[in-house]
C-alpha positions in Angstrom: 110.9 91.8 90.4 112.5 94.7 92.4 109.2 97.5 92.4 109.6 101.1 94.0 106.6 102.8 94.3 106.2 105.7 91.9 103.3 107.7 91.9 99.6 107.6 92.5 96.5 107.4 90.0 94.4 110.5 91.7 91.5 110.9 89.1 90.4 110.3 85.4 91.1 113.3 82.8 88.8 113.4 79.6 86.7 110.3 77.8 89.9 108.2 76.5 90.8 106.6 79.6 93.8 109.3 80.6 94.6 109.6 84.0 95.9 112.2 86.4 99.0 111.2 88.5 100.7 112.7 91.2 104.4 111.8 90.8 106.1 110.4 94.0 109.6 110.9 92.2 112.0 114.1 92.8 111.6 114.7 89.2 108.4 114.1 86.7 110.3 113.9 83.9 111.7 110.0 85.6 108.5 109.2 84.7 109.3 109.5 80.6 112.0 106.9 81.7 109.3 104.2 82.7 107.6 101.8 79.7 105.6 100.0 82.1 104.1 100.0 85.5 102.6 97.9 87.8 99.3 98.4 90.2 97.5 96.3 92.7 94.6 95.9 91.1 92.3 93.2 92.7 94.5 91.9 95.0 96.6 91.1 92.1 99.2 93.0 90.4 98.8 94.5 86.9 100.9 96.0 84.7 100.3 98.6 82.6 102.3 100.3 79.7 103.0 104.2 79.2 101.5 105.4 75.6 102.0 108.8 76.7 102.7 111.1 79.3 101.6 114.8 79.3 102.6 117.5 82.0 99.6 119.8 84.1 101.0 121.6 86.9 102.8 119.3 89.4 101.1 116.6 88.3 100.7 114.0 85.4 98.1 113.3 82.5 98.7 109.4 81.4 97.3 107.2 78.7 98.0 103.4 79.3 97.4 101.5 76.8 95.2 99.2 78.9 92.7 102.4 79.5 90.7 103.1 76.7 87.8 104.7 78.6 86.4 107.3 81.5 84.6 103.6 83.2 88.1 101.9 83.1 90.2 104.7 84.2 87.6 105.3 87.2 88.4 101.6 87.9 91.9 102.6 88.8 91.6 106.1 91.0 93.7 105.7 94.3 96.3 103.3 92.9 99.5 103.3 93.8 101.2 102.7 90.5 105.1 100.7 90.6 107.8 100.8 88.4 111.4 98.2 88.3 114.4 99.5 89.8 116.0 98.8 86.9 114.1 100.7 84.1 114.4 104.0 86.6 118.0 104.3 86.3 121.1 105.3 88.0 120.8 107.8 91.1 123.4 110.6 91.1 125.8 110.2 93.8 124.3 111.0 97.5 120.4 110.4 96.3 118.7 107.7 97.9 115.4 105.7 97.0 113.0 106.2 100.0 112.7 102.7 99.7 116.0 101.9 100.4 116.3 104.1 103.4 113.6 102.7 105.5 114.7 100.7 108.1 118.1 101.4 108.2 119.6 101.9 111.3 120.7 105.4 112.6 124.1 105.4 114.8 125.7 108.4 116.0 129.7 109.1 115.2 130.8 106.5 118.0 128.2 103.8 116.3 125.9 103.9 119.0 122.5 103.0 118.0 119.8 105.7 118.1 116.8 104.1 116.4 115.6 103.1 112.9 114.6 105.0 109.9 110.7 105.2 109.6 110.0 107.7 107.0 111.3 110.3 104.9 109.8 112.9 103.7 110.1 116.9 102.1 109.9 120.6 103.9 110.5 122.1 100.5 113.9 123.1 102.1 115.2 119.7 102.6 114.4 116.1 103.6 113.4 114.9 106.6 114.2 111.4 108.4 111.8 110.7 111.0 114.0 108.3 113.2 112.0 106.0 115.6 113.9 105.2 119.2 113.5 103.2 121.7 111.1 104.8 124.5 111.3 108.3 123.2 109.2 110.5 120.8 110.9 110.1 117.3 113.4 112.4 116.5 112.8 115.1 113.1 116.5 114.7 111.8 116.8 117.4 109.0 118.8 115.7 106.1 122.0 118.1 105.7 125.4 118.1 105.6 125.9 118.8 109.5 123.9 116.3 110.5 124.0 113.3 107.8 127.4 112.3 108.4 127.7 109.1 106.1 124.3 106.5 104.2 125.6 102.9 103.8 122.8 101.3 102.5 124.7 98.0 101.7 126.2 97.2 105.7 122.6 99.0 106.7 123.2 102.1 108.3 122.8 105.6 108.8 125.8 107.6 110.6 124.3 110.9 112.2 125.3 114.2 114.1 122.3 115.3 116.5 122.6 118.9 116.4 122.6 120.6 120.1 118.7 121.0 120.9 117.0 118.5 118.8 117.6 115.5 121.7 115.4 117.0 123.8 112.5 117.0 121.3 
């Protein structure tokens, strides 16, 4: 089973076992796509399936059918909650799972290694890779055309243009 991690169970909401999620997705609505999740419940993993999903604000009110009450839903606050690859469907061309990003290698235009993907993460404006080197502080890589040159996940790298002043940094 090929799990990507989701969202996370933040609090209860009402007596019926509904819970508030924050969605770890670039859109909430990928969530509608999803009939069942998974959590690490006790050191084993559970699965869990969508009865209904309801929007407030950025985040998510959701009623698994395995939740009836506030005691049970208390039971699963700070949960990271998993979905399959498969039921979250296609990515348009040029989006990327986090997941699938991590690790990879970062080369410059010759292909000469610069350091590994560590994280990714959001300014609002764009994405961010945090690139890990060798003996250096990481570098802050902002995720744009001048500076993402090509992302081939299957050979496992990351081609990159370093921008004149981030080097240093």
């Amino acid at each position: 089973m090929d799990l990507l991690e989701i969202g996370k169970i933040i609090n209860t909401h009402g007596l019926k076992g509904e819970v508030k999620v924050v969605p770890w997705t670039d859109n909430a609505d990928d969530m509608e796509a999803v009939s069942t999740v998974y959590v690490d419940f006790a050191g084993e993993k559970k699965k869990l399936t969508v009865q209904n999903i309801r929007y407030q604000k950025n985040n998510l009110i959701v009623k698994f059918h395995e939740i009836n009450s506030i005691d049970e839903a208390e039971l699963y606050k700070g949960l990271v909650i998993s979905a399959e690859r498969a039921e979250l469907g296609e990515l348009e061309e040029g989006v990327y799972y986090i997941a699938d990003l991590i690790g990879l290698r970062a080369e410059d235009e010759e292909g000469k290694f610069i350091g590994t993907i560590k994280d990714v993460f959001n300014t609002g404006a764009n994405d961010i890779y945090e690139i890990e080197r060798e003996g250096k502080k990481p570098l802050l890589l902002p995720v744009i055309d001048e500076t993402v040159l090509e992302v081939n996940i299957p050979e496992g790298f990351v081609k990159i243009h370093i921008l004149d002043g981030l080097e240093e940094l």
